[in-house]
C-alpha positions as CSV (number, residue, x, y, z in Angstrom):
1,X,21.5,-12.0,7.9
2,X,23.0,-8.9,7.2
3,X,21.9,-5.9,9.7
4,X,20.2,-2.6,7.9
5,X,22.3,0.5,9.1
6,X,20.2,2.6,11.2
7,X,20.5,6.5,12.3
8,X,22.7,7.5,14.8
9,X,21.2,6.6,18.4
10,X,18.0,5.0,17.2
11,X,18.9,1.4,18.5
12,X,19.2,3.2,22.2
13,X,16.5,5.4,21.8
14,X,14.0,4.7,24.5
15,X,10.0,5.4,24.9
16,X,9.1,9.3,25.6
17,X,8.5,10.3,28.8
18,X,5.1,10.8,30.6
19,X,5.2,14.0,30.7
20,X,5.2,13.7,26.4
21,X,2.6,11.5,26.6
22,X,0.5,13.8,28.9
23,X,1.2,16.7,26.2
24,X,-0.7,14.3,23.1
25,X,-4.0,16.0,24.5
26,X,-2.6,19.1,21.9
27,X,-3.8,17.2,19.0
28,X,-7.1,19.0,19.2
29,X,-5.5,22.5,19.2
30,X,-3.8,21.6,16.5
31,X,-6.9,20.6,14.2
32,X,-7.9,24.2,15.4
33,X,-4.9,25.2,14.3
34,X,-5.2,23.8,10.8
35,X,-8.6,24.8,10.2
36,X,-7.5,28.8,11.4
37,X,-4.6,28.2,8.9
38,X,-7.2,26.6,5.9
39,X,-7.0,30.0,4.0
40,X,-3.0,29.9,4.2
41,X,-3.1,26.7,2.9
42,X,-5.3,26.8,0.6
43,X,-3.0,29.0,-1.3
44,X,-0.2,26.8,-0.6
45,X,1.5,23.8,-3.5
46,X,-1.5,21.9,-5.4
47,X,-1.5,18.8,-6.9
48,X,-1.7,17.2,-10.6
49,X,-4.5,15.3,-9.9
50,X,-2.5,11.7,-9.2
51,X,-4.2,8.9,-6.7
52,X,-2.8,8.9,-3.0
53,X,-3.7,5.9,-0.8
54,X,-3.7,7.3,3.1
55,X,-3.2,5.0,5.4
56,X,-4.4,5.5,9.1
57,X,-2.2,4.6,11.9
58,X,-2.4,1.5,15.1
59,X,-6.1,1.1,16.1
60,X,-7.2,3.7,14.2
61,X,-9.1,3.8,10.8
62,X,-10.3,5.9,8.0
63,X,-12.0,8.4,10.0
64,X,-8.7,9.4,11.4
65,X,-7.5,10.5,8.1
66,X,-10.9,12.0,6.9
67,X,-9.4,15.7,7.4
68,X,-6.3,14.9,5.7
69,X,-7.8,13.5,2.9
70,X,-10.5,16.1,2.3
71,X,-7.4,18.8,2.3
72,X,-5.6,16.6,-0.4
73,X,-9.1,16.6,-2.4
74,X,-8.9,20.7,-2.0
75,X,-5.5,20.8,-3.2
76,X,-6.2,18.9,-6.8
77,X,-4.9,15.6,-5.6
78,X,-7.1,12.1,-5.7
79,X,-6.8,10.6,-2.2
80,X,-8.4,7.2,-1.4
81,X,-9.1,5.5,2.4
82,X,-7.5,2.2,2.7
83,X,-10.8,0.6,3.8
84,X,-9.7,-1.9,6.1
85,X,-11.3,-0.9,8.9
86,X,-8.9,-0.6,12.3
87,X,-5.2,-1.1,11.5
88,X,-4.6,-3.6,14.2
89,X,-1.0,-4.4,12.4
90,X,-0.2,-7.5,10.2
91,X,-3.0,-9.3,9.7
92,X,-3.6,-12.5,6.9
93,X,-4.1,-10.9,3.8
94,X,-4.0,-6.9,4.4
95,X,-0.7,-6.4,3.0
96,X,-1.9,-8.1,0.0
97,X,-4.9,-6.2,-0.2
98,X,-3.5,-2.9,0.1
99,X,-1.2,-3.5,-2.9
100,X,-3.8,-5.0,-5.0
101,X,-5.8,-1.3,-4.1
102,X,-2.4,0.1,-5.5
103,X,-3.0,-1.9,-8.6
104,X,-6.8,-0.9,-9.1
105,X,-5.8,2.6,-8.3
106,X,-3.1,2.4,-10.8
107,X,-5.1,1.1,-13.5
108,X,-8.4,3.5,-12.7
109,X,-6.3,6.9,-12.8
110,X,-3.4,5.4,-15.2
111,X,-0.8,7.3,-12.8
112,X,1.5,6.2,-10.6
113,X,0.3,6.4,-6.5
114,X,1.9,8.3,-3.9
115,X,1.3,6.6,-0.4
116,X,0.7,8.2,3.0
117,X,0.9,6.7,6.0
118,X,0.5,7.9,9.9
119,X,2.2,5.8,12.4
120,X,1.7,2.6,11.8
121,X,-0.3,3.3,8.4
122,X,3.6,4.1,7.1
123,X,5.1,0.5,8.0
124,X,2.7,-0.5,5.5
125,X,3.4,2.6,2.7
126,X,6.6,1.5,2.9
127,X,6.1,-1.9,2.7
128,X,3.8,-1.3,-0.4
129,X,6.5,0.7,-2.1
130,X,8.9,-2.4,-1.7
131,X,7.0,-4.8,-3.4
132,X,5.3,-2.4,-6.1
133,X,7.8,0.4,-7.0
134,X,7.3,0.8,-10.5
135,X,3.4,1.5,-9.4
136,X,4.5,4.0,-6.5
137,X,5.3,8.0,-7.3
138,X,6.7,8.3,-3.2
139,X,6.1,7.6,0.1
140,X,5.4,9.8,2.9
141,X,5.4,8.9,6.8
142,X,4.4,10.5,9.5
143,X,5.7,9.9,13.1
144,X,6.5,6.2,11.7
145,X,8.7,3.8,13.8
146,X,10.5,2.0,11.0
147,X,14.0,2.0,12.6
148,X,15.6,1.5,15.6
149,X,14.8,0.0,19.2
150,X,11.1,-1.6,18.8
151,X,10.2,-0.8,22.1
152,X,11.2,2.8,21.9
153,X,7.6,3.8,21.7
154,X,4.8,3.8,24.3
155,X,2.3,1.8,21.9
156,X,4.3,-1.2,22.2
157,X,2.4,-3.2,24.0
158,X,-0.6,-1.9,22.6
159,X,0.8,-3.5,19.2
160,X,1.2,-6.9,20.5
161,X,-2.0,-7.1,22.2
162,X,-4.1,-6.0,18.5
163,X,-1.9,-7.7,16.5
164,X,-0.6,-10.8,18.2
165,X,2.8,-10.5,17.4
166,X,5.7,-9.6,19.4
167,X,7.3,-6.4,18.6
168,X,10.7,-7.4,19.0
169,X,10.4,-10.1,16.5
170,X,14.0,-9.9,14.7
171,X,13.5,-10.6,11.1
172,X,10.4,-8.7,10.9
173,X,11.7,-6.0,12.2
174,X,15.3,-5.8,10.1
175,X,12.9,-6.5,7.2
176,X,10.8,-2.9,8.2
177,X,14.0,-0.9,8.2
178,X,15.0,-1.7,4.6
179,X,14.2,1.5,2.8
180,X,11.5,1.3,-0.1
181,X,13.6,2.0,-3.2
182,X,11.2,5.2,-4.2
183,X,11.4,8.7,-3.1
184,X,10.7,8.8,0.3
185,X,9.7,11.7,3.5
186,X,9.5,11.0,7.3
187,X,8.0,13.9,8.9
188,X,9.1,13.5,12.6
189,X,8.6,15.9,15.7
190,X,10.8,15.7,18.8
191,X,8.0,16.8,20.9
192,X,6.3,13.2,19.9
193,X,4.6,11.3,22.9
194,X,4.2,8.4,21.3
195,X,7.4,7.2,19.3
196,X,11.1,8.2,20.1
197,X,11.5,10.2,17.1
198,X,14.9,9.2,16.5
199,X,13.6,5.5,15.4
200,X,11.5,8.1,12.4
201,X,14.8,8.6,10.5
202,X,15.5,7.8,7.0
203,X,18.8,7.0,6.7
204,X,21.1,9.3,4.9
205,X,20.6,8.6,0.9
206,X,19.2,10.8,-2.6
207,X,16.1,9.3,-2.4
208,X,15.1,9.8,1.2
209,X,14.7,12.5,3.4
210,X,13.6,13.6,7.0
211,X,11.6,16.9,8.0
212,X,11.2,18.1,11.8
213,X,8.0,20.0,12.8
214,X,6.4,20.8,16.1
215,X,3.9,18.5,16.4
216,X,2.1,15.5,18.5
217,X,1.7,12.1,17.0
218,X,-2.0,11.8,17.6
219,X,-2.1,15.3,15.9
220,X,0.4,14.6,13.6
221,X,-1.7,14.1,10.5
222,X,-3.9,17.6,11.4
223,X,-0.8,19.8,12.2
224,X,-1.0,22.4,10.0
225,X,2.5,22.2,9.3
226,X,2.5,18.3,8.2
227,X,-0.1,19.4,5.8
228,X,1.6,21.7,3.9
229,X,4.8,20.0,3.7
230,X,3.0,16.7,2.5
231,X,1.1,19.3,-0.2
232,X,4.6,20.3,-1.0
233,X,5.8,17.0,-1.3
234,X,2.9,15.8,-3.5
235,X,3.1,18.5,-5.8
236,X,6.5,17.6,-7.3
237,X,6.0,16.2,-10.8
238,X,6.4,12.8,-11.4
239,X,9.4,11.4,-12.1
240,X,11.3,14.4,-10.9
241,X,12.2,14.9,-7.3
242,X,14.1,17.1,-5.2
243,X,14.4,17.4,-0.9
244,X,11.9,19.7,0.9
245,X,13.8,23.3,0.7
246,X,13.6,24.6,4.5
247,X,15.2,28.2,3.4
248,X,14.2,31.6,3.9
249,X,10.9,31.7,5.9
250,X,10.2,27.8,5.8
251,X,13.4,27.7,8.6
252,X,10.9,29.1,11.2
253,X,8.9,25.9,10.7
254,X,10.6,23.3,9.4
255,X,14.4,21.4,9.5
256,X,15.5,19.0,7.3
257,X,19.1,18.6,8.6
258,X,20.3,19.6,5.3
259,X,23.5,21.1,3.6
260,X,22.3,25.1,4.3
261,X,24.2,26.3,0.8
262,X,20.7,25.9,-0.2
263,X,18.0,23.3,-1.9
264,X,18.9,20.0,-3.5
265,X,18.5,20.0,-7.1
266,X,15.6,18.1,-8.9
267,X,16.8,14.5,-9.8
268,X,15.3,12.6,-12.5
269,X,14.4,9.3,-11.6
């Protein structure tokens, strides 16, 4: 089997520290954070009105991603839970489910459906994308482990307890680090206490990208920052996309790790 290339130090990356983990308890200021900043965003990029399927992350389930979605709603987008209850990982018949959702969706708003996933939720956006492309408009992750050492996370064992399978599984895992062939975001922070944030890398390629913000993983999908860069990424119209700009007063906030001479231009898939 041939190996997927993977970013530069992911396969030594190693768990974050405890100290990382012990700073996850931020996740509530940074709801705060997001509801102080609601006005701000509320002015920020808004939709077309296209379905997104959000998908929560390990052990979690759709009232994780109740804030996030409710934000999408505000900013003229049509999000959707993925109503499986807790995401304890690959169990018979989920990854079958969700795509057939894709499908419904698909055929109920006759537009194409971006997917959103936190954590875990983006092994299976990604995984979605793969096996409907011509049905998915992107993918988004947030902190999402699809690359790299398996065990480079602090949830590990966590994962194989839920799930029953072993993490280190080789050609499971070779299979999770082929990218989907649709536009695709990783939103990764450095300050994550829950997955080494080098294994949350898209490999370098025009329809991928990676954005850095300062966030925990458990607050991940309430940072106020991760919500305006996924309304930013939503907002693109379909069929045209082009890398998040991190220029002018967005480089306070944001890197992307991209050529500074300024923004990619819009590519038409």
């Amino acid at each position: 089997m041939q190996a997927i290339a993977t970013t530069s130090g992911a396969d030594d990356a190693r768990a974050p520290s405890a100290w990382m983990m012990l700073l996850e308890g931020r996740a509530l200021w940074e709801y705060g954070a997001s509801l102080a900043a609601m006005p701000l965003l509320k002015n920020g990029p808004e939709g077309d009105g296209h379905p997104v399927l959000v998908l929560p992350g390990l052990a979690a389930n759709d009232v994780s991603t109740y804030p996030l979605r409710q934000f999408l709603r505000e900013r003229n987008l049509a999000p959707h839970p993925w109503n499986y209850g807790l995401n304890f990982g690959p169990r018979p018949g989920v990854l079958a489910g969700c795509i057939e959702h894709v499908r419904e969706l698909h055929q109920m708003h006759g537009r194409k459906v971006s997917l959103v996933g936190w954590s875990l939720g983006g092994i299976y956006a990604r995984e979605i994308a793969k096996a409907v492309p011509a049905l998915t408009r992107c993918v988004i992750t947030l902190g999402t482990p699809f690359t790299g050492n398996p065990k480079a996370t602090n949830a590990w064992r966590l994962y194989e307890f839920v799930s029953g399978h072993k993490i280190a599984d080789f050609e499971r895992h070779e299979h999770i680090r082929t990218p989907p062939p649709v536009p695709t975001t990783s939103l990764y922070s450095k300050t994550d206490g829950i997955v080494a944030w080098q294994c949350s890398l898209n490999a370098p390629s025009r329809l991928a990208e990676n954005i850095e913000i300062q966030a925990s993983h458990f607050g991940m999908g309430l940072n106020p920052m991760a919500l305006y860069a996924i309304a930013d990424r939503l907002a693109q119209p379909e069929g045209k996309w082009k890398r998040f700009n991190a220029g002018g007063a967005r480089k306070w906030f944001y890197k992307t790790g991209i050529d500074k001479t300024g923004p990619d231009q819009a590519r038409t898939l």
